[in-house]
C-alpha positions as CSV (number, residue, x, y, z in Angstrom):
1,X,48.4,82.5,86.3
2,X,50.2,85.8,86.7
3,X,54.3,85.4,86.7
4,X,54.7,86.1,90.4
5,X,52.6,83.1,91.3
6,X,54.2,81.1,89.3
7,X,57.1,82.0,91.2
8,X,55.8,81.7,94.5
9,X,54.7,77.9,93.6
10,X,58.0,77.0,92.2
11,X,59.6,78.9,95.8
12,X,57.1,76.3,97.4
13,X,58.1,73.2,96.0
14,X,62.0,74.2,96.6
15,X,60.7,74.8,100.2
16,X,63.3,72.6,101.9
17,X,66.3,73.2,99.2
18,X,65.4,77.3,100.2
19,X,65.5,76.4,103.8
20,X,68.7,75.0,103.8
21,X,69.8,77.7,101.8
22,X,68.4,79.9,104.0
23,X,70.5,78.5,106.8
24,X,73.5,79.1,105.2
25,X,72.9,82.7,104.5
26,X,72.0,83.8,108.1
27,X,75.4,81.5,109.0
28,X,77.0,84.1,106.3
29,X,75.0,86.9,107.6
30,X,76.0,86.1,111.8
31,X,79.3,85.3,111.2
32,X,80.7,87.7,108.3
33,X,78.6,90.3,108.7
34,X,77.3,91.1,111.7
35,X,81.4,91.3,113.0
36,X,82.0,94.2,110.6
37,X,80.7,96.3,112.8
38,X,83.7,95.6,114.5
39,X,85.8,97.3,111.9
40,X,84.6,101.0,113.5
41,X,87.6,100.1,116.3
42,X,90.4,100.7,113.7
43,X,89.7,103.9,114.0
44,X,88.8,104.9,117.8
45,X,91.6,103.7,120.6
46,X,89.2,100.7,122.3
47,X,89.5,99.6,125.4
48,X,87.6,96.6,126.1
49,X,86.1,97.4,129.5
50,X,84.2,99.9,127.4
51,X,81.7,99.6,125.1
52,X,82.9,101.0,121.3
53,X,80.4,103.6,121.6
54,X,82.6,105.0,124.4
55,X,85.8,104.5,122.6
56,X,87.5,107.9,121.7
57,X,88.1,108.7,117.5
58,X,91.0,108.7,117.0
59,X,91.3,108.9,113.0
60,X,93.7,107.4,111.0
61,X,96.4,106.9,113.8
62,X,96.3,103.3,114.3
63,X,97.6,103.0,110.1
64,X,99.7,105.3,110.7
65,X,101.6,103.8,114.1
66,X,101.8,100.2,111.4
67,X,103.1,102.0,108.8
68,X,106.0,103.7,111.1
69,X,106.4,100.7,112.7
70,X,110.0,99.0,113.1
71,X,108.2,95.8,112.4
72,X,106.6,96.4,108.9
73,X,109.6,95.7,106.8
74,X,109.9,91.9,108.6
75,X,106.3,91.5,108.8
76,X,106.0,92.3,104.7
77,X,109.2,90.6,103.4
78,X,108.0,87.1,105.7
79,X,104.5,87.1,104.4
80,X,105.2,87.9,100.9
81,X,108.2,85.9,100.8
82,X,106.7,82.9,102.0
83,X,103.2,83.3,100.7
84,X,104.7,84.0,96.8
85,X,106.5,80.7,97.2
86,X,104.0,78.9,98.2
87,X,102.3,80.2,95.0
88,X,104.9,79.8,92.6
89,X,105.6,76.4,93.6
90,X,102.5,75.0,95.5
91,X,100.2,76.3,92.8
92,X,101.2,74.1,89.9
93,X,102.2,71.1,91.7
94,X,99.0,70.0,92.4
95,X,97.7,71.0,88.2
96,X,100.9,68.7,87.4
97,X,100.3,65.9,90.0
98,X,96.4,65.5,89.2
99,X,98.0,65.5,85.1
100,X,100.0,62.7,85.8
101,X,97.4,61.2,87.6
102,X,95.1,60.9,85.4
103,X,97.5,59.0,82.9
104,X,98.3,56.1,85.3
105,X,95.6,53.2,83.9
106,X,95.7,51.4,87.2
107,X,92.9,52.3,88.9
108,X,94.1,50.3,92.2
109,X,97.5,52.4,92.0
110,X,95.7,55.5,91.6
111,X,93.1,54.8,94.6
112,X,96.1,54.1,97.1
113,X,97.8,57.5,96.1
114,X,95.2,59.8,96.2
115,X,94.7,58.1,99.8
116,X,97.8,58.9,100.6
117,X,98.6,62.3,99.2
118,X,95.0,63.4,100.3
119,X,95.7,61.9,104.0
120,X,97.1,65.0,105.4
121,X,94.6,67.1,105.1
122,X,92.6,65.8,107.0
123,X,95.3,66.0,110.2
124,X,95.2,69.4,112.3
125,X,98.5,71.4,112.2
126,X,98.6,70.7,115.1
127,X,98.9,67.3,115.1
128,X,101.1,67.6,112.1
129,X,103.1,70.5,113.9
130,X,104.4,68.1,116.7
131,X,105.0,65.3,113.6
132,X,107.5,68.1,112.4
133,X,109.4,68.9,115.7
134,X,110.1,65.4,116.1
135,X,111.3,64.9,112.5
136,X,113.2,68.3,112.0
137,X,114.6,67.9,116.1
138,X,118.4,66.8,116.8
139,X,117.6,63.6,117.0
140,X,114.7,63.3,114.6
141,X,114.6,61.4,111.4
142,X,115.8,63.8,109.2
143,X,119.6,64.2,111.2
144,X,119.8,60.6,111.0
145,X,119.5,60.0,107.6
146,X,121.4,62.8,106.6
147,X,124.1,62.0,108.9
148,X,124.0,58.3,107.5
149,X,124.8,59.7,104.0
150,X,127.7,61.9,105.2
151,X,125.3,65.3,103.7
152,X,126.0,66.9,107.3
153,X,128.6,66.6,110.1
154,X,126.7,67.3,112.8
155,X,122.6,67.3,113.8
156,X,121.0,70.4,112.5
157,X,118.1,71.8,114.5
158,X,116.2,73.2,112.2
159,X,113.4,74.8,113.9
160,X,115.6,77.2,115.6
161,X,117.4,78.4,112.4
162,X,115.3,80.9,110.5
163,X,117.2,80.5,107.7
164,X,115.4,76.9,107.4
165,X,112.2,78.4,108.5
166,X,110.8,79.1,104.9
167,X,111.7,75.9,103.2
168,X,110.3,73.7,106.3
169,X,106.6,76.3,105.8
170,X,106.8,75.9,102.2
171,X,107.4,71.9,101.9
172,X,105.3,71.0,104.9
173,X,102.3,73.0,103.4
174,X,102.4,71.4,99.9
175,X,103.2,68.0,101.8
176,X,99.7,68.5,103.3
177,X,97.9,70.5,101.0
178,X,99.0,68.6,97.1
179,X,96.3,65.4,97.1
180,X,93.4,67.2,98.4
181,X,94.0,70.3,96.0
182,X,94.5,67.6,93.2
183,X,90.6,66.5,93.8
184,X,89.4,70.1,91.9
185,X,91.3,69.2,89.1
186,X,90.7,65.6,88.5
187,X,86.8,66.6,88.3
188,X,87.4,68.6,86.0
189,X,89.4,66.7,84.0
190,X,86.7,63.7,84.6
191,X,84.3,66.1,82.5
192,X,86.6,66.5,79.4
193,X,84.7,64.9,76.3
194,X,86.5,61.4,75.7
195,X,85.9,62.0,72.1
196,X,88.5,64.6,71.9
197,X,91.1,61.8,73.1
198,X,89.9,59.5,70.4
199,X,90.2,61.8,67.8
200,X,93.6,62.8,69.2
201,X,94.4,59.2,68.8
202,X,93.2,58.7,65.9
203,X,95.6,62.2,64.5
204,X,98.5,60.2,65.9
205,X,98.9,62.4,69.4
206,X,101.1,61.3,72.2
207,X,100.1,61.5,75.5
208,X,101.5,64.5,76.9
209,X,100.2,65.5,73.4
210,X,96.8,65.1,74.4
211,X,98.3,66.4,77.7
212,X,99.1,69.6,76.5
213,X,96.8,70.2,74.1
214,X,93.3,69.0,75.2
215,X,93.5,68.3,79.0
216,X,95.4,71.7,80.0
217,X,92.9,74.1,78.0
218,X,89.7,72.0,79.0
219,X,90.3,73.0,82.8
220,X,92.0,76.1,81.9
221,X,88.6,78.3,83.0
222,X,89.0,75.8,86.8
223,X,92.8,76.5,86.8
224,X,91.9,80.4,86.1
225,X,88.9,80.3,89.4
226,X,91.8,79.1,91.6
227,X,94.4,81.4,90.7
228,X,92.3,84.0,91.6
229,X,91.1,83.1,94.6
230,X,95.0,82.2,95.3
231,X,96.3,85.5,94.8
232,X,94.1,87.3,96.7
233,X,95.0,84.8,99.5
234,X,98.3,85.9,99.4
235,X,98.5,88.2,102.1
236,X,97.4,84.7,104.7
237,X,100.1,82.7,105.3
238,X,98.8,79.9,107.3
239,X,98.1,81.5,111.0
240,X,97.6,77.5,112.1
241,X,101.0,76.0,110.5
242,X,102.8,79.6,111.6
243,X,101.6,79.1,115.3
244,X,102.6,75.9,115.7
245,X,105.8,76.5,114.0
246,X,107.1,79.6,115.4
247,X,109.4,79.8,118.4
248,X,111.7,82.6,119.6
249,X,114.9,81.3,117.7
250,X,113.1,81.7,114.1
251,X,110.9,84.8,114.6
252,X,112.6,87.0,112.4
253,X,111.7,84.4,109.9
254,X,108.4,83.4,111.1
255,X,106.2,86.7,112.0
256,X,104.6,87.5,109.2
257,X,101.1,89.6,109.3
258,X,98.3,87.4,111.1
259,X,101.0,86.5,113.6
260,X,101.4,90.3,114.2
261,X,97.5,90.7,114.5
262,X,97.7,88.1,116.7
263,X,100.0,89.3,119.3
264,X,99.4,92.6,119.3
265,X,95.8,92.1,119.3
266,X,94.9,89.0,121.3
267,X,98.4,88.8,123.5
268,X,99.1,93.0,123.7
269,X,95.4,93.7,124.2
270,X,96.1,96.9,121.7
271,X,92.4,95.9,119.5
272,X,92.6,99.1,117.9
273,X,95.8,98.5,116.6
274,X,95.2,95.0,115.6
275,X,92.1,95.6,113.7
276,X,93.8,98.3,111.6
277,X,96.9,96.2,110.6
278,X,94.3,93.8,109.8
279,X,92.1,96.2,107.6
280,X,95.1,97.2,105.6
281,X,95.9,93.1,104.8
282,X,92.0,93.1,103.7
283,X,91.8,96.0,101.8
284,X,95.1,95.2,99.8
285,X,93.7,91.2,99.3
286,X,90.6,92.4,98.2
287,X,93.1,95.0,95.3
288,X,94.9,91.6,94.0
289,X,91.6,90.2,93.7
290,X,90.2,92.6,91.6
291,X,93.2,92.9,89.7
292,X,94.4,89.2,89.3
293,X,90.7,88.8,88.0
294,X,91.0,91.6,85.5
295,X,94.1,90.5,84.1
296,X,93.0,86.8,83.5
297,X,89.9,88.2,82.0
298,X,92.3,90.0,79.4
299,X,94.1,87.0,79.3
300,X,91.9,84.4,78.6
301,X,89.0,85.3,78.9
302,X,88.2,83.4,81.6
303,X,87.0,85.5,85.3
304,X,85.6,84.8,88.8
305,X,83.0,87.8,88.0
């Protein structure tokens, strides 16, 4: 039997694993490929009564309208700044949280707060949008008990300072987003060798011993896979949260870019425009990528490709 049968029989008996994978591809191949096409409007000035055959080339003026644009500076410094928060702090929390985690020996205790801390994750931003107005409102929860312990004079609203913009994103994210990232990092610490505690027992190691020195590098090459794929996510600062967020009173705060894309694009009807803005944030994502994976690959030796 030559060696493509012998491929073609094993392709048979994976005949309903390959179909489902199958399904999955042409999902890929609808959704994320297909739409590149799209991509051609950046560069043409699209109207959408025409088809984009029609539209006129019109170059590289669309990058060039962003990058003179009175908006760019507030549009970079909010999605930066909030996004390289949310990496510097959100990013370790949940490494540190699933750590301590897996050192409480009750397993009822540890049941009840992964419930708990994973529970928001599964509620819309939306839903946990309007659980935030009331809270953060004059006469929401978080007044009162300030108020109670004398911290403020008077009720706060702070959805229509934009100087509390950032810190209400930045907590509310990790609020939602700490037990459910914690999951990836509990499996992989569920795969470290128990033997390696034992004879860090036996050697007289503490815990944050064993902590430090077996755990931590035994989910290093996990830890490395997400940092990656976190910093070249830091260009998308939430579009959901930032919608449902934003008002008037805390947009200098609160536009960062897929707000932009948004309203220039979906509210403006400028498509061209949009799409453009939108390009650059790819293209630059798609840099940080490349280079947060080279540099970990110096690192550590550990990669996503």
């Amino acid at each position: 039997m030559g060696r493509g049968q012998k491929w073609l029989r094993r392709l048979y008996s994976q005949r309903y694993l390959q179909i489902m994978a199958l399904l999955g591809v042409a999902w890929m191949v609808v959704f994320n490929y297909i739409p590149m096409y799209g991509i051609i409007i950046a560069f043409k000035e699209y109207d959408i009564i025409f088809p984009m055959s029609m539209a006129p080339w019109v170059g590289l003026d669309n990058f060039k309208e962003f990058l003179n644009d009175d908006m760019l500076l507030t549009v970079i410094k909010n999605t930066l700044g909030i996004s390289l928060i949310k990496l510097i702090i959100g990013f370790p929390l949940p490494i540190v949280f699933a750590l301590l985690l897996n050192e409480v020996r009750s397993v009822l205790f540890k049941k009840w707060t992964q419930t708990i801390t994973y529970l928001p994750h599964f509620l819309s931003w939306v839903i946990l949008g309007g659980i935030l107005a009331t809270w953060l409102s004059d006469v929401g929860v978080i007044n009162k008990i300030l108020l109670s312990l004398n911290v403020i004079d008077s009720p706060i609203t702070y959805l229509a300072e934009p100087k509390y913009f950032w810190s209400i994103i930045i907590v509310s994210d990790i609020w939602k987003e700490l037990g459910w990232s914690a999951i990836i990092y509990l499996a992989a610490i569920s795969s470290v060798s128990p033997e390696l505690y034992e004879a860090a027992t036996i050697d007289g190691a503490g815990r944050f011993q064993k902590m430090r020195n077996i755990t931590l590098p035994s989910i290093m090459g996990t830890i490395t896979i997400l940092f990656i794929l976190a910093v070249g996510n830091v260009l998308n600062s939430n579009f959901d949260q930032i919608l449902v967020l934003r008002n008037q009173l805390n947009a200098d705060a609160s536009t960062v870019i897929d707000y932009y894309v948004y309203q220039t694009g979906l509210i403006d009807n400028r498509f061209s425009y949009s799409t453009a803005v939108n390009l650059i944030k790819s293209v630059i994502a798609l840099i940080l990528l490349v280079g947060a994976n080279f540099v970990t690959k110096r690192l550590n030796n550990n990669s996503l490709f």
